[in-house]
N, C-alpha and C positions, 0 to 999 in steps of 0.2 A: 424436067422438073427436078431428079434427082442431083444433076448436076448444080442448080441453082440452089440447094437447101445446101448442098457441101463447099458452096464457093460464099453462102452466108455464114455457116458455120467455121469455115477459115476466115472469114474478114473477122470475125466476133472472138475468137479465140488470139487472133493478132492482137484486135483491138486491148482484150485482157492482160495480152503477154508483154502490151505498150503502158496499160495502165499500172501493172506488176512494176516493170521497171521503172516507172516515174514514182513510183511507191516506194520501193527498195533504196533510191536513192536519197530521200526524205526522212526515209528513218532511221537510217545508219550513217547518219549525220551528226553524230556526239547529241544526240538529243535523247534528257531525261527518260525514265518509263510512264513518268504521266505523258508527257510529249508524243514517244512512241506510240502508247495506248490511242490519244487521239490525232494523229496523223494518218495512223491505221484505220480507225472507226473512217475518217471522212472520204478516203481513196475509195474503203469499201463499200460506201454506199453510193459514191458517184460512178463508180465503175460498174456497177451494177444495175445503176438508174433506179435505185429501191427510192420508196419515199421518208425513212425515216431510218434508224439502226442506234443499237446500242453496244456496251461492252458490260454483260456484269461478272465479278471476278467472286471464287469461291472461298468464304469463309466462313469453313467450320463447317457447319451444317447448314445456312444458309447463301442464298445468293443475291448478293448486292448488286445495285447498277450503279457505276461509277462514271463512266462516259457515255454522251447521249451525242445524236445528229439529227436535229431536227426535233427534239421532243423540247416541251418545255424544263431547263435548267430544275428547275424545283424537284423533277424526276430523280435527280441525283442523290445515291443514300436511302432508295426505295429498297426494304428488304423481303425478302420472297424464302420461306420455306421450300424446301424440299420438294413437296407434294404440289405447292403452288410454281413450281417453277420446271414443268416434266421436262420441257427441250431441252433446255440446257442441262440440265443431270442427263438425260438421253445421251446429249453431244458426249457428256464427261464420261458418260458408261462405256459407249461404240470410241472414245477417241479418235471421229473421224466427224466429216460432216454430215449436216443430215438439212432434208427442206421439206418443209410444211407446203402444200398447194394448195390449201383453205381450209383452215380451221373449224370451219362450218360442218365441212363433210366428217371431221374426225370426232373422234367419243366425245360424249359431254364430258368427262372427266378428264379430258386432253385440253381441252379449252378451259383453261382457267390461269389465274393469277394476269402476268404482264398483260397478254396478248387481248385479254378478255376487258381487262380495264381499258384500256387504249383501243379499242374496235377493233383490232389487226386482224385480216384476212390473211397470209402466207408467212413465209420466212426464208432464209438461209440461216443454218447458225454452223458456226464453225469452232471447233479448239484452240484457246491459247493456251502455248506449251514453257513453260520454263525448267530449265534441268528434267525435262520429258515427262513432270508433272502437269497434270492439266489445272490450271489456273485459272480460267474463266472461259468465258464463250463471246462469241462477236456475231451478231446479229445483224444483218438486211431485212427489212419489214417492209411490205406493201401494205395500204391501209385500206382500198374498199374494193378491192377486187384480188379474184385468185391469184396465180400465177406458176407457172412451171419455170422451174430452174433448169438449163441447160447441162450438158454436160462439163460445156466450156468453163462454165460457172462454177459447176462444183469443180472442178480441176484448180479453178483459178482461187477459191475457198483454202484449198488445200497447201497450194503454192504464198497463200497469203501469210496462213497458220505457220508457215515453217519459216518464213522470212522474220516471221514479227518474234517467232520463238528465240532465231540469231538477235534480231534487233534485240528485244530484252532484256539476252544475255550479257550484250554490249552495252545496254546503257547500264546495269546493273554496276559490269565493271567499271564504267565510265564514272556513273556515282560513285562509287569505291574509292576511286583516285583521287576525284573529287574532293568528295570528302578527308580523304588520309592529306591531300594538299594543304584543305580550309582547316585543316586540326594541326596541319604542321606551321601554317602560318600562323596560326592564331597563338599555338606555343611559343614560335619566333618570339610574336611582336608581343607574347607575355614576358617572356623571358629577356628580352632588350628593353621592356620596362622595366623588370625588377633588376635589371644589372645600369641602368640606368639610375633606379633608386635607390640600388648598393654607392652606386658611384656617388650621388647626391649625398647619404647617409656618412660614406666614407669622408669626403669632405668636410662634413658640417662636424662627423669626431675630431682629425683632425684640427679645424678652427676652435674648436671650443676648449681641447684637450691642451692646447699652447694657451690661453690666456692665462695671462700673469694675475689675474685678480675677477674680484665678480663684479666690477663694474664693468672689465673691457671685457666679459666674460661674454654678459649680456648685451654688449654694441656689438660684438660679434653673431650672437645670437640672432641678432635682427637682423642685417646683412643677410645673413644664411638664411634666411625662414623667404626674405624676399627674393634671395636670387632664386630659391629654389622652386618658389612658386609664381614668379613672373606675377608678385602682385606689387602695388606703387606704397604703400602706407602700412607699417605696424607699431606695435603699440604694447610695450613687454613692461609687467609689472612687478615687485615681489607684494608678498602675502604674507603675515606675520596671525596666523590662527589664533593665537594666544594672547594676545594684544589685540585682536579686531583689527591694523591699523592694512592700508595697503599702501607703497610706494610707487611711484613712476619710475622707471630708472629708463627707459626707452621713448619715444616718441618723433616719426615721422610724418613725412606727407602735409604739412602745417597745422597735427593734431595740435592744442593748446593743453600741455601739461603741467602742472609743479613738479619738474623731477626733482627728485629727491626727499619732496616735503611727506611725511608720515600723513595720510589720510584713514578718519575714523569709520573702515567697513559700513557703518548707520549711514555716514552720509554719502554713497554711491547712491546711482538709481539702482529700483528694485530689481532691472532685467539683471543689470549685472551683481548683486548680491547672489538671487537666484545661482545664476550659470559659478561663482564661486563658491555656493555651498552644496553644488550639484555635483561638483570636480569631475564631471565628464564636458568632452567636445560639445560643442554646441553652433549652431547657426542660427545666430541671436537677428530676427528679424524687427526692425524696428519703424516698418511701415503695417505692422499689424493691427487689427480694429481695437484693439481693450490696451493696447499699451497707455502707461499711466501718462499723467501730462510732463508729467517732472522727466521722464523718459525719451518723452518725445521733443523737449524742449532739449535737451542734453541732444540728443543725435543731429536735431537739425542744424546745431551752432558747431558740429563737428564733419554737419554733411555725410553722415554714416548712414547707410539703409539694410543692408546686409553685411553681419559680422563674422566672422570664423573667429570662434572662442576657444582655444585650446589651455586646459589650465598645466602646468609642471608641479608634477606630483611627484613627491617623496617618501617613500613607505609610508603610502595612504592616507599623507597629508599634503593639500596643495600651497606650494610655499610660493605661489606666482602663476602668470598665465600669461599668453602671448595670444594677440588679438588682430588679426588680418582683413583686410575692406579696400575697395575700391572709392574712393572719397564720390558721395553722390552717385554711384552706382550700384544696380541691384546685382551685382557678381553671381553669378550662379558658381559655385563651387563644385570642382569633378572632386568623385571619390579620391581618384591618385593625390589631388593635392592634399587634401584632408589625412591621409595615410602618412603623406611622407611627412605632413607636421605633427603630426602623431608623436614619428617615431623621432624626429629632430627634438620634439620635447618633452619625450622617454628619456633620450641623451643629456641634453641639458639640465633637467633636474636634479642627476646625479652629480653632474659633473659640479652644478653651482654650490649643492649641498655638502658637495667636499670640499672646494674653493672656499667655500664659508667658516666652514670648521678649520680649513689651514690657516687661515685668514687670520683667525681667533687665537689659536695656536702661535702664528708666529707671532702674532702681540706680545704674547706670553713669554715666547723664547727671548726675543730681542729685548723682554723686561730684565730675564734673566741674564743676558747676555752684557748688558749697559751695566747690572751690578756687576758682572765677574770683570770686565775690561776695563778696572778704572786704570786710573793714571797710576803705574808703581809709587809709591811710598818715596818723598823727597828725602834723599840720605848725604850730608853735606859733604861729605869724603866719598862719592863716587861721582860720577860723571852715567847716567842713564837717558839709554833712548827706548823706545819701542813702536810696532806699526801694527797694525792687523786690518789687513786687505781680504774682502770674503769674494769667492770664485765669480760670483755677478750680483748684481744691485739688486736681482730678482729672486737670489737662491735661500732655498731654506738656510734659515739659524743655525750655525755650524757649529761644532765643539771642541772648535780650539780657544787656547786660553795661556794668560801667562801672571807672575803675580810677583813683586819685588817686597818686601819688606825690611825692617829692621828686627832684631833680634837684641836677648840681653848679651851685653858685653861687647859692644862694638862687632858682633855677628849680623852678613845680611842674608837672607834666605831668596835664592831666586829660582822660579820655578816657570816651567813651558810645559804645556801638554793638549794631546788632540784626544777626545772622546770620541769613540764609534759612534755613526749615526750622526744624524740632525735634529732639528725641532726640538719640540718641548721635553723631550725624555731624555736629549742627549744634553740641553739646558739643567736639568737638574741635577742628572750623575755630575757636573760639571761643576756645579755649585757643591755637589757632597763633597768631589777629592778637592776643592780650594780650601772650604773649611776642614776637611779632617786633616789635609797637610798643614794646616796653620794650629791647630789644637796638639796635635802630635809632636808639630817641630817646637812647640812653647813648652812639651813636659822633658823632650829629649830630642836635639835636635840632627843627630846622627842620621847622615840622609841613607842608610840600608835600613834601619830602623821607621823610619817615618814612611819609608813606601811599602816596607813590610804591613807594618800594623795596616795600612789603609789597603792596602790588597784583602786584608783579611775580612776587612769593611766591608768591599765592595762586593767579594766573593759572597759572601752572607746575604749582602742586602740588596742586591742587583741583578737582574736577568740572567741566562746565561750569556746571552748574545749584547749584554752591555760590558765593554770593559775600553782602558787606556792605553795610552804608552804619555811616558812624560821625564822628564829631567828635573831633578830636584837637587838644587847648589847649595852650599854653606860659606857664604866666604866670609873670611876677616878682613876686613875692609883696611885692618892697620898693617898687617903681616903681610896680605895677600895668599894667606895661606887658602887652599881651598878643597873641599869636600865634595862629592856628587855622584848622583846614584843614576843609571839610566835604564827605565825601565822600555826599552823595544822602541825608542824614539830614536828620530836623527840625532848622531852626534856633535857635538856643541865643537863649536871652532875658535881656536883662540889666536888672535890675529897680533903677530908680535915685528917687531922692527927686522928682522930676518927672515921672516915666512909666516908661517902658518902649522898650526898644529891641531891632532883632532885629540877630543878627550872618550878616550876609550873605556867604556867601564859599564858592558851591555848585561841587562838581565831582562825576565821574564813581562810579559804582558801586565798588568794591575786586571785582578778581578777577575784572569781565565781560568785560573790552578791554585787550588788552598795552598796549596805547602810549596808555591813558589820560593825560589831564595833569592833575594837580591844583596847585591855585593857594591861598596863604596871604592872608589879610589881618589886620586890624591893629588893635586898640583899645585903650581904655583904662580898667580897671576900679576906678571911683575908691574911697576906703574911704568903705564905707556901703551901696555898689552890690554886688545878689548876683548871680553868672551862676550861669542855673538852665537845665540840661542834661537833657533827656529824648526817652525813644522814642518811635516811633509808635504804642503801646498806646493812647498818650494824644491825640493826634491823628485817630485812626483808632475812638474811641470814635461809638458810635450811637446818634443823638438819636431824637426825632419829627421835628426838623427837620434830617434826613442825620448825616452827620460833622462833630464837633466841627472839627475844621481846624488848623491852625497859627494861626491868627487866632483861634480859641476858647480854646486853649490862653494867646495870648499875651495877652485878655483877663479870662482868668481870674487869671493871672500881675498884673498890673494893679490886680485887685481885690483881690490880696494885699500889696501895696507893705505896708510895714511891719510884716509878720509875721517873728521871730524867725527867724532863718536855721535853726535846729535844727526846727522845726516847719513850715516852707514846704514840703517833698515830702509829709507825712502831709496838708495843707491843699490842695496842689494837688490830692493822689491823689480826696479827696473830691470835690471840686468836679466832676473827669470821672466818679467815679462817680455823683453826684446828677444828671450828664445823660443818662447812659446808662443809669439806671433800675437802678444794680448790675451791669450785664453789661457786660462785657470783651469785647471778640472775640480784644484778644491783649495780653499780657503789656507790664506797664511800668517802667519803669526812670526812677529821677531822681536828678539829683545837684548839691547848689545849693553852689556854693562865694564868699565874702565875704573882703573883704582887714579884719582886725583894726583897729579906730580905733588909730592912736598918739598919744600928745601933742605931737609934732610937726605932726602932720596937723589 
């Protein structure tokens, strides 16, 4: 007999030590701690042959069930007191296991909470351990009769407690990894978004920051709004606040628009009035129930249902908007695209608000410009040519200049100069030294004298960052005698039947230094001999081999000796362009004047 109780207690203790390891290998499987928790609850109870089993884990002062086998799901989240829950705080007191053989025989006070709800007759309950904390208890329940736990069984409780405690630990770390992976990928693929929408951003600066003008400002713009957001159709308008009026200047996809025609704000539909005086983004839905009819008749002839309204806004006035759709589809728009036209028409705004202003500006300049460049003064006893070629078609209004006149007493006054800067400010200083060299040389026409006084002008009435250089002549057109003062400009070249010669006679800046001094000197320009007058456009041009120079210039000059005085600035201008490959860095000015052969002479 006693042989047969110890050869069923080895088959039962095998059997345990076979179900242990079919267990152990299930849970230390990279599987989560919920996973753990319930791959453990179901080993435990089938290996035991219990009829039902739970896991409740300890929080705080209560004990929750969190995994069931065999109970009904709704069980889950049942919270048990202290006092209503004595096994389990048992189990957590002794840290070991412990087993009920019928509830019935134990104190009334022992029977209560779980066991007492659910009818349960016995138990097993065992500790779960994490970092040697006890964390909950794992339960085996019979439900209408006693039962005694073996020894095998508690061993096998024990051997479960400590496997599940490693599991645990593992999946803890496992989640860990996990986790630190799904945080490291999700940074990834944030951060290869926003370097993505750097790169997009960078681009669309870029295209916008080269347009020549706000019309090709804003076909650029469109372009860019579509490549960026892989949508087929946009729709870019300006916005005149002050005026009420809004123009087209965009339109794809077969929208039907007046570009260019000024439309009166009143007559838009009201969605898009709205979404204009709202000057934030918008997703203008135009299959919505209350939309008005005039709204709805307006979208259908454009086949629009869903819009992306983004308006460009300029210190907090919106001076336009860019409007994106899927022609006859309801596009669901992702945040990122909405983001990235955002910020493309953050960019734009500024850029077109400045384009607009230059725009206006170079009006201005090139008004001013067309008065300073006339045609010099017809003087019958001279022979006059001149050119002025500006660095590109596209470049700001530059401040070179040049000015021929006649004087009393067969005196001609001839003048070249390049003002600092461009645009409209370097337009006006430019306009001041033409007239105060022509007011000064009519009261005294001594050219140290006339650059004098106007230094003292300019010093007085101009920036300090505005000033000149310039060449101011006196000739007698009967003599040939000749006068000229050089304030920091290239030196003038007088191109005669044996060479070439430079007129040297350098003084100060105009307008850097009050108490500059400039100094005159003194030639003589025989007939036949042309003085040829130019800026540093031509100087300052860029070889392979550096800057042309003054010395390139006055070689080139040279190699022209008996070219027609009418055709010597269109000859020169060549010659610096064939060194500089066609590019300018900056604008040139030339002006070749020649004393008439007489028969006297």
């Amino acid at each position: 007999m006693g042989a047969n109780v110890a050869m069923a207690e080895a088959e039962d203790r095998a059997r345990l030590s076979q179900a242990l390891n079919e267990l152990d290998m299930r849970i230390h499987a990279n599987l989560s701690r919920d996973e753990v928790m319930q791959v453990t609850l179901d080993g435990f109870v089938a290996a035991l042959a219990a009829d039902v089993g739970d896991i409740k884990l300890l929080d705080g002062d209560e004990w929750t069930v969190r995994f069931v086998c065999g109970f009904d799901p709704d069980v889950i989240g049942l919270r048990l007191s202290i006092p209503d829950a004595p096994v389990a705080t048992r189990v957590a007191t002794l840290r070991a296991p412990i087993t009920i053989q019928d509830f019935l025989a134990e104190p009334e006070s022992f029977y209560v909470g779980f066991p007492r709800i659910h009818g349960l007759r016995s138990c097993l309950a065992a500790p779960l351990f994490i970092d040697r904390e006890v964390v909950g208890c794992l339960f085996a329940w019979m439900r209408d009769s006693p039962r005694t736990f073996t020894a095998a069984e508690m061993d096998f409780s024990r051997r479960v407690a400590a496997s599940v405690a490693l599991a645990l630990d593992n999946a803890r770390l496992f989640e860990a990894e996990h986790a630190a992976r799904m945080r490291a990928e999700v940074a990834e693929q944030r951060l290869a978004e926003e370097l993505e929408r750097t790169r997009v951003l960078v681009r669309a600066s870029d295209e916008l920051m080269t347009a020549s003008d706000p019309r090709e400002l804003l076909e650029r713009l469109g372009r860019v709004v579509l490549d960026a957001t892989g949508m087929s159709r946009v729709f870019i308008n300006l916005i005149d606040m002050r005026e009420q009026v809004l123009t087209p200047m965009v339109a794809t996809g077969g929208l039907a628009a007046p570009l260019g025609d000024r439309i009166p704000l009143a007559n838009l539909s009201e969605t898009a009035r709205r979404a204009i005086a709202g000057g934030m983004p918008l997703i203008l839905d135009y299959e919505r129930p209350e939309l008005p009819p005039q709204d709805k008749a307006i979208a259908e002839s454009n086949h629009a249902r869903l819009v992306l309204f983004v308006p460009l806004v300029y210190r907090g006035e919106v001076i336009g908007h860019i409007s994106l759709d899927e022609p006859g589809a309801r596009y669901d728009f992702t945040v990122e695209q909405m983001q990235v036209v955002r910020s493309i028409a953050a960019q734009a705004a500024v850029v077109l608000q400045n384009a607009r202003v230059l725009e206006r500006e170079h009006g201005i300049a090139e008004a001013f410009q067309r008065a300073i460049l006339t045609p010099p003064e017809h003087i019958s006893s001279l022979e006059i040519s001149y050119l002025y070629q500006p660095a590109s078609a596209s470049a700001n209004v530059g401040g070179d200049f040049y000015d021929v006149y006649g004087l009393d007493g067969g005196v001609v006054a001839i003048v070249i100069g390049d003002v600092a800067g461009k645009g409209v400010q370097a337009a006006r200083l430019t306009v001041m030294i033409r007239e105060g060299i022509r007011a000064y040389a009519s009261e005294d026409p001594d050219p140290a004298s006339v650059l004098g006084r106007l230094n003292s002008l300019m010093y007085r009435f101009t920036q300090s960052d505005m000033f000149a250089t310039g060449v101011f002549c006196v000739l007698d057109s009967a003599t040939g005698a000749l006068r000229f003062c050089n304030a920091a400009h290239p030196a003038p070249v007088v191109l005669a039947e044996d060479g070439v010669r430079t007129l040297e006679a350098q003084s100060g800046l105009l307008g850097a230094f009050p108490d500059a001094r400039f100094i005159a000197a003194e030639d003589i320009l025989q007939p036949g001999e042309v003085l040829c007058l130019f800026t540093d456009g031509a100087t300052e041009a860029q070889g392979e081999s550096g800057l042309l120079g003054e010395d390139g210039v006055r070689g080139a000059l040279d190699r022209l000796r008996g070219t027609p005085v009418e055709d010597l600035p269109q000859a020169l201008l060549e010659r610096v362009m064939a060194y500089s490959c066609g590019n300018l860095r900056d604008d040139i000015a030339i002006v070749c004047v020649a004393r008439k052969a007489t028969d006297s002479s």
